[in-house]
C-alpha positions in Angstrom: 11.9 -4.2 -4.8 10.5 -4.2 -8.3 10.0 -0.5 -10.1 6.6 -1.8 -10.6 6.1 -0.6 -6.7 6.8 3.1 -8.1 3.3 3.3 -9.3 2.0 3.3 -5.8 3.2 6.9 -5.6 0.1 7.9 -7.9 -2.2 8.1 -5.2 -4.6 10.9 -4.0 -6.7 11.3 -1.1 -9.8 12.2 -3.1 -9.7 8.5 -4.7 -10.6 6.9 -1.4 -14.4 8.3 -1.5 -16.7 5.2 -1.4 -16.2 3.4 -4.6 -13.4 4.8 -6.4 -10.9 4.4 -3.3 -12.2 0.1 -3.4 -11.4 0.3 -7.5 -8.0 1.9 -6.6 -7.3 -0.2 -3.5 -7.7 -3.2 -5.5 -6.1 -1.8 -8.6 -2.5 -1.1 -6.8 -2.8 -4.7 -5.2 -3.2 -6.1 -8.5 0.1 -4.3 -9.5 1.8 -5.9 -6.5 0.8 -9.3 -6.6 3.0 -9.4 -9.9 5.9 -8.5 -8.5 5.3 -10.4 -5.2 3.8 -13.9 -6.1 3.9 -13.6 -10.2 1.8 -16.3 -10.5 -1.6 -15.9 -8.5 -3.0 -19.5 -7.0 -6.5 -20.1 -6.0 -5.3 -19.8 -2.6 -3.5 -16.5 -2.5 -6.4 -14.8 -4.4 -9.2 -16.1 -1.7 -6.7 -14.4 0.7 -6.5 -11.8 -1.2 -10.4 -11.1 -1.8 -11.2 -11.8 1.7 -9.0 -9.2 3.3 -10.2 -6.6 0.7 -13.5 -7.5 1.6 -12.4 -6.5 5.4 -10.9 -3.7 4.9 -14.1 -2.5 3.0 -16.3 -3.6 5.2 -14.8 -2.2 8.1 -14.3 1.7 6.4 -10.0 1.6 6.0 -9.8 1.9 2.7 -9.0 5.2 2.7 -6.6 4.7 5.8 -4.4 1.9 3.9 -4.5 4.1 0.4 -2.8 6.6 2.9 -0.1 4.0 3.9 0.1 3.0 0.5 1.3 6.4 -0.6 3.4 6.8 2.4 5.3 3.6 1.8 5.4 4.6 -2.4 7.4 7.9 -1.0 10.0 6.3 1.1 10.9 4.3 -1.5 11.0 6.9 -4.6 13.1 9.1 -1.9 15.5 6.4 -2.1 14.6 5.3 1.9 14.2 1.9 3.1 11.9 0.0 4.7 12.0 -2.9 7.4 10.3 -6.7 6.7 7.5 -4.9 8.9 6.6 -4.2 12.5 3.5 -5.6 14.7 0.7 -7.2 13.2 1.0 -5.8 9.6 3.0 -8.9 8.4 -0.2 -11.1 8.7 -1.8 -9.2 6.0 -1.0 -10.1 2.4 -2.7 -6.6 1.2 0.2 -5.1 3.1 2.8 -7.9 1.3 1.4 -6.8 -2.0 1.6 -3.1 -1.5 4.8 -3.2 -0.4 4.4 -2.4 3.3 5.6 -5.6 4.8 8.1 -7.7 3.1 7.0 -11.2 4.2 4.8 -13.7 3.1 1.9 -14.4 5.5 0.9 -17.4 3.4 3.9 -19.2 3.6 4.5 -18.1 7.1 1.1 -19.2 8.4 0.5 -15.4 9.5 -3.6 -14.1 10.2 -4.9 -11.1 8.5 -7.4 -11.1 11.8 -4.0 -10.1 13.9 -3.9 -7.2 11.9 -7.4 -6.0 11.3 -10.9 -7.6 12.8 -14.1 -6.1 14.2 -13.1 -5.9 17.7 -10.5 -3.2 17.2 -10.7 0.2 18.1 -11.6 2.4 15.2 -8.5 4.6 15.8 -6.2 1.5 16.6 -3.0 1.9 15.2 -3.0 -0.4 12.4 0.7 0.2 10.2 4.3 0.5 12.0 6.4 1.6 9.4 10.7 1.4 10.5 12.6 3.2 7.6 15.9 5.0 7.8 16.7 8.7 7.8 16.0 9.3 4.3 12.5 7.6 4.7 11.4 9.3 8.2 11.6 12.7 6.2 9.7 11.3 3.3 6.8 9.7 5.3 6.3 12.5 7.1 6.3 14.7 3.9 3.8 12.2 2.5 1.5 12.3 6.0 1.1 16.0 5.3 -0.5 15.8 2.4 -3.4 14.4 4.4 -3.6 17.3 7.2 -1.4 18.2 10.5 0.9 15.8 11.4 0.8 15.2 15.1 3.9 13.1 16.6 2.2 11.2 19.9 4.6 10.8 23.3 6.8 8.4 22.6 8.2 5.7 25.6 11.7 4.6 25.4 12.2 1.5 22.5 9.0 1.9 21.3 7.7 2.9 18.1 6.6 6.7 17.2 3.7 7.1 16.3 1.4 10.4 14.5 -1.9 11.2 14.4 -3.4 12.4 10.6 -7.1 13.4 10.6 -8.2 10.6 12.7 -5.8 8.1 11.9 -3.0 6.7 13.7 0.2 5.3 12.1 3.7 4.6 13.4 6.6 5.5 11.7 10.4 5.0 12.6 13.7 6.2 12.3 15.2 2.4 13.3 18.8 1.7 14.2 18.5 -1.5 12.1 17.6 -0.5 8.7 20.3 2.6 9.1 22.8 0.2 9.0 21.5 -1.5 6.4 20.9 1.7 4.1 24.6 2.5 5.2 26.0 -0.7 4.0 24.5 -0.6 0.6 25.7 3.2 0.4 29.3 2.0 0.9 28.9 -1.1 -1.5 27.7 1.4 -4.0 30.5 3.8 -3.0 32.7 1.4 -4.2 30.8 0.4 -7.3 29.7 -2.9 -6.3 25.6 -4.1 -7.2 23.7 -3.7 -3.9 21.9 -7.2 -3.5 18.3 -7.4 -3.8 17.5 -8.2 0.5 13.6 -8.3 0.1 14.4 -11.1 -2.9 16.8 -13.0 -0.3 15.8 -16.8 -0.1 15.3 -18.3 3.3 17.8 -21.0 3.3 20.8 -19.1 2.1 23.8 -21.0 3.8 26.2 -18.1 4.6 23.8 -16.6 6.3 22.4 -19.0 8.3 25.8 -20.3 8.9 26.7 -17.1 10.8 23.8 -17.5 13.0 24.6 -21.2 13.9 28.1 -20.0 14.8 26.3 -17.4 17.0 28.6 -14.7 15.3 25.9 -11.7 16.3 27.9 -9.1 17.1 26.0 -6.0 15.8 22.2 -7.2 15.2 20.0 -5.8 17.8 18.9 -8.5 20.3 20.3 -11.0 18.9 23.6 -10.1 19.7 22.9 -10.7 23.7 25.0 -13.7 24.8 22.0 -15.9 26.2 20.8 -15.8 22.2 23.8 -16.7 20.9 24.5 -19.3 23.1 21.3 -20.7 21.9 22.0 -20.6 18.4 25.6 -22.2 19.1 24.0 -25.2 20.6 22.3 -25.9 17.3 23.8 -28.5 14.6 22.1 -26.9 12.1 20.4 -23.5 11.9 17.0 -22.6 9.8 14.8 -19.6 9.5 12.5 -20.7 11.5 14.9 -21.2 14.2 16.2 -17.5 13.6 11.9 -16.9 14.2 12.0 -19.2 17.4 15.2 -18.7 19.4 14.3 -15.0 19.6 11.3 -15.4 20.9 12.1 -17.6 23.5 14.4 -15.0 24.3 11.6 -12.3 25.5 10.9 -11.9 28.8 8.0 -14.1 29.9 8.6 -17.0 26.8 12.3 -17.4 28.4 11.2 -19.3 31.0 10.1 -22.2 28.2 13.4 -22.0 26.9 14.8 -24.4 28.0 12.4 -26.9 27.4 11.9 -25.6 23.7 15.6 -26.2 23.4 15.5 -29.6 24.9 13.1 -30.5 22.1 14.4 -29.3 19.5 17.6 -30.9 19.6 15.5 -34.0 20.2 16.9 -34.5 23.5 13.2 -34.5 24.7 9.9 -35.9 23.3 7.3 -33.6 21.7 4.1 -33.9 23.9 0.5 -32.7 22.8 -2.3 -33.2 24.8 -4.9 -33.6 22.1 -4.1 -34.3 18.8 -5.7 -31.6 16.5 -2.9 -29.2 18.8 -0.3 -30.9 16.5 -0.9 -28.7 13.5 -0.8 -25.6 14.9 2.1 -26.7 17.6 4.3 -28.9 15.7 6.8 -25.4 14.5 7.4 -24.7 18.8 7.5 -28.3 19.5 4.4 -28.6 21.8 5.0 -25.2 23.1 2.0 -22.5 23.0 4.5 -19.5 21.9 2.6 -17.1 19.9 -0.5 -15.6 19.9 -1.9 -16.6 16.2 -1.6 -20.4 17.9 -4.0 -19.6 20.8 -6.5 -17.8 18.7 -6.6 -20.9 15.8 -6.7 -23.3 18.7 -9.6 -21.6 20.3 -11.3 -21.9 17.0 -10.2 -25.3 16.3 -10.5 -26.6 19.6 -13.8 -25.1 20.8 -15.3 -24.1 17.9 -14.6 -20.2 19.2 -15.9 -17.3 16.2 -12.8 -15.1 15.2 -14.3 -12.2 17.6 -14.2 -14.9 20.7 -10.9 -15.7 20.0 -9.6 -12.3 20.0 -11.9 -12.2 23.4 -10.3 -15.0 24.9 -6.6 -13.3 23.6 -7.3 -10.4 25.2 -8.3 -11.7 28.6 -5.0 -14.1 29.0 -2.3 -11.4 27.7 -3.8 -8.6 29.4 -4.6 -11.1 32.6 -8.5 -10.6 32.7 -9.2 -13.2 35.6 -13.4 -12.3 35.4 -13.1 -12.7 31.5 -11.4 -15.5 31.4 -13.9 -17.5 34.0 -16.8 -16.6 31.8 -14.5 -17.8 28.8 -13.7 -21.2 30.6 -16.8 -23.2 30.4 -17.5 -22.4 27.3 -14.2 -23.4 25.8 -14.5 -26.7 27.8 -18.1 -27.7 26.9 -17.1 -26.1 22.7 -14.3 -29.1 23.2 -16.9 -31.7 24.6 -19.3 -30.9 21.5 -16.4 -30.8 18.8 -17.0 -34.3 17.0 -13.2 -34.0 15.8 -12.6 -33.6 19.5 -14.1 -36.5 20.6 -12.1 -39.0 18.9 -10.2 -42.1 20.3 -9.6 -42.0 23.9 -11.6 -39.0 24.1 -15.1 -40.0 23.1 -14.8 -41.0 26.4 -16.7 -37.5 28.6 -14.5 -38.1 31.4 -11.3 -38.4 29.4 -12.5 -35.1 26.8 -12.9 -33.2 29.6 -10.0 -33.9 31.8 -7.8 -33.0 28.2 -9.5 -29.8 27.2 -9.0 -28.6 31.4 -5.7 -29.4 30.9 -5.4 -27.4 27.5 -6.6 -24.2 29.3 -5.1 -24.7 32.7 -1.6 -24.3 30.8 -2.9 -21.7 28.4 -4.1 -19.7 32.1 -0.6 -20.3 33.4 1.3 -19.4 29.8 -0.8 -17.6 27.4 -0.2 -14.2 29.0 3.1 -14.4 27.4 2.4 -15.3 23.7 4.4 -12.9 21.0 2.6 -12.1 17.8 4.2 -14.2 15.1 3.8 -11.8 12.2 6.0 -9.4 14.8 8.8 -11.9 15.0 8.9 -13.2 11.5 9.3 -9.5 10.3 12.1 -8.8 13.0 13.9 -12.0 11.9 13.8 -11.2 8.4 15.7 -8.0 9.3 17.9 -9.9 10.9 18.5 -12.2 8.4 18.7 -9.6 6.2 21.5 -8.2 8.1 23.6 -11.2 8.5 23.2 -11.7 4.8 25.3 -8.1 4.9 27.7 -9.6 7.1 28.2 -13.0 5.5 28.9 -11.5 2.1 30.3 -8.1 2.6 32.5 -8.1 5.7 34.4 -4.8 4.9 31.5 -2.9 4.3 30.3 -4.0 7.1 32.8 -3.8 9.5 33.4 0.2 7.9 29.5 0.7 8.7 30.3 -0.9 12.6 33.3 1.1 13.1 31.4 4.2 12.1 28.7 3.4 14.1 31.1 2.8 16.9 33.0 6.3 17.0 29.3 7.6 16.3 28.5 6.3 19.9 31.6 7.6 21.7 31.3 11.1 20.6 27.4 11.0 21.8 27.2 13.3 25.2 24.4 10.3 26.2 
């Protein structure tokens, strides 16, 4: 990560009043963009402005100046910090500043996932997973802004603390221990630690050891049904590292299968109308994550942002009186979409019977869609950790057979 990120330390509380906290908001993005995108297209500063404009608008400023600092502190304590956790990876506010570490442009990843107006005002908008060395500085840096208060905590989930009002996760994770311990052995040994959040996404080592399913050691991934997967590939890309695990959840396992089937090309592609394509073509024709259902409500149907999140709601948390008040008016938004109504389908009959169709499977699979921005920030650790593997097997086997006698001398 660039040293330019060491200026987000410089932060203070009293800066986020109305006003100045915007100026200063917008003054450590600016210092992030350079080090993130260098050059800033039209496109990334729209994005940029607009999710500014949010987080003004909705009054969390002063919260994201907070994680700003947080995230500054783990990183001049010498911590590190995961590719992100939850919804955070869709915001390119959060890429700039350092608390994510993937691009939601490139990665087709919604801001909206991570902040709109239906949300709670205390939802918890920032999981943070750091190492050792960065749990103790977050929390040092959350005390600065009043009592820390650590919330019950269920088995595999994140923890997460309450400050004055605001709720923010933060993690000692497994994961990025290992990595933290690798890179203290390479440097142990005087070898340069590689730049991980500078990786490229097509590195061929790396994505070599996924094809040969050689997992052994990376958190999920490492569970035979996965790497059986992955073996069964000719050729093995990021995207696939995005997909294969999750298809591998609970829920999106029972498509599978058929996701496999298609991509190896064994099996056609299917849409049943074709403005899905866009938004379906990376699963194949299969509704997988939760960012596709809420741009093909809006596409679709014509849905506002706050409908879509409605209609996500009702399906993943299986509202059955929500989602028959949603049904009729997704159906007739179809009928009355000119882009719908195209070919085959300016036929009423025809229209109709496709966009039923559309929401009978999203009513029979929607329940189960993962957040992208989630899996594309757990990949990336992943990734990031094969990269390890590929390039510095003896440091990494050291770090596994430490973390192996670690485990036998637990009393758990």
């Amino acid at each position: 990560m660039s040293e330019e990120f060491g200026c987000l330390r410089n932060m203070d509380k009293r800066l986020a009043s109305e006003g100045q906290g915007s100026a200063r908001l917008r003054e450590l993005v600016e210092i992030g963009v350079k080090s993130r995108w260098g050059v800033l297209s039209q496109d990334i500063s729209d994005r940029l402005e607009s999710e500014l404009e949010s987080i003004e608008q909705l009054g969390r400023t002063e919260y994201m100046l907070m994680v700003a600092n947080v995230v500054a502190s783990i990183r001049e304590a010498g911590g590190l910090i995961s590719p992100g956790r939850g919804a955070d990876g869709g915001s390119a506010v959060c890429y700039a500043l350092g608390v994510s570490g993937v691009d939601p442009i490139k990665h087709g990843l919604l801001f909206e996932r991570f902040m709109h107006t239906k949300q709670s005002p205390d939802a918890t908008l920032v999981l943070i997973d750091t190492d050792a060395v960065g749990e103790k500085a977050a929390l040092d840096a959350l005390a600065k802004y009043g009592d820390v208060v650590p919330e019950p905590r269920q088995i595999y989930a994140p923890q997460y603390y309450t400050v004055n009002g605001w709720s923010i996760g933060i993690t000692n994770f497994e994961p990025v221990n290992i990595v933290a311990s690798v890179l203290s052995v390479l440097k142990e040994r005087g070898r340069t630690c590689p730049d991980l959040d500078a990786l490229p996404e097509d590195e061929t080592d790396t994505l070599e050891v996924f094809r040969r399913g050689d997992l052994t050691g990376l958190d999920f991934y490492d569970a035979a049904n996965v790497q059986r997967v992955f073996r069964s590939l000719c050729k093995v890309t990021f995207d696939d590292i995005v997909n294969v695990g999750a298809f591998s959840y609970p829920g999106l396992r029972i498509k599978q299968s058929e996701f496999l089937l298609r991509r190896q090309g064994k099996k056609a592609v299917v849409y049943r109308h074709p403005l899905e394509k866009p938004y379906l073509k990376g699963t194949f024709g299969i509704l997988a994550y939760q960012e596709q259902l809420l741009l093909l409500a809006r596409r679709l149907a014509g849905f506002t942002c706050s409908e879509a999140h409605l209609l996500r709601k009702a399906f993943g948390k299986v509202q059955i009186d929500k989602q028959a008040e949603l049904k009729p008016k997704f159906i007739d938004g179809c009928l009355a979409n000119e882009e719908f109504r195209i070919g085959p389908y300016a036929e009423e009959k025809t229209a109709r019977n496709a966009a039923t169709e559309i929401w009978n499977e999203w009513e029979h699979s929607a329940r189960y869609c993962f957040m992208r921005a989630h899996q594309v920030c757990f990949a990336r650790l992943a990734y990031q950790l094969m990269y390890l593997k590929a390039h510095y097997p003896a440091e990494w086997l050291i770090v596994q057979g430490k973390a192996g006698q670690d485990k036998q001398r637990s009393p758990c």
